[in-house]
N, C-alpha and C positions, 0 to 999 in steps of 0.2 A: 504494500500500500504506500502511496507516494506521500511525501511527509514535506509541507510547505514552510521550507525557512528564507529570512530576508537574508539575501547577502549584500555585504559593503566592501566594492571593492579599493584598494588601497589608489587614490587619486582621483576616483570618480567622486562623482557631487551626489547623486542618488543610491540609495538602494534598490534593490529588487528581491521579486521573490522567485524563488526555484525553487520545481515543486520533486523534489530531490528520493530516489528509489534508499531504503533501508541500507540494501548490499552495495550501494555506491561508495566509493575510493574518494576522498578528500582529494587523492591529484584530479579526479573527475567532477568533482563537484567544483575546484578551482579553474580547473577549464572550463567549464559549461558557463559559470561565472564572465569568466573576462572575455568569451565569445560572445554573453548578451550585450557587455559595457563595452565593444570593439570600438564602435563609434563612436564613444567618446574617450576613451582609455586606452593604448598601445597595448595588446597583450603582454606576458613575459613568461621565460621560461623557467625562471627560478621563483619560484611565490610557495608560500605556507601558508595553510588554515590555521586562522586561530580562533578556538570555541572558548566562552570565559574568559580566562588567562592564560592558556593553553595553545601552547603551539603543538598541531598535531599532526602524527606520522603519515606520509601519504599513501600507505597502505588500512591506514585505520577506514573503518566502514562507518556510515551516517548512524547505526546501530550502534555498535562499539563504542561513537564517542558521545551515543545518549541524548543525541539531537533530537527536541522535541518538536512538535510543531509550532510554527509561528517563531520560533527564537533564533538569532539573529549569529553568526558568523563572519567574520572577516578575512581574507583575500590579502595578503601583504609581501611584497617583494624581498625576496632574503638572497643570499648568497648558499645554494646545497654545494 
């Protein structure tokens, strides 16, 4: 069941929502991200999820890091 959280990506002016699958990858949810902000946001190839305070593994799953719906995520440019 698809689980609708807002994401903020790092340099965009807006949120959005994506309506994100359970067994989805944080590198997937961070891509699906900065493909909807293209137009206004360069994508990149080096970027971390952070839920909380938490920067998280991009193998962890929307399950695994307890993503509720409606709660919000961030998108941030790091050096892997």
């Amino acid at each position: 069941m698809p689980v609708p959280l807002y994401g903020f990506l790092e340099g965009d002016t807006i949120g959005l929502l994506i309506l994100a699958e359970e067994s989805e990858t944080m590198d997937s949810l961070a891509e699906r991200l900065q493909e909807a902000a293209s137009l206004r946001v360069a994508p990149s190839s080096s970027v971390s999820v952070v839920y909380g305070e938490s920067s998280l593994a991009p193998t962890m799953t929307v399950a695994q890091a307890g993503m509720k719906p409606l709660e919000r995520f961030d998108v941030v440019r790091c050096a892997r």
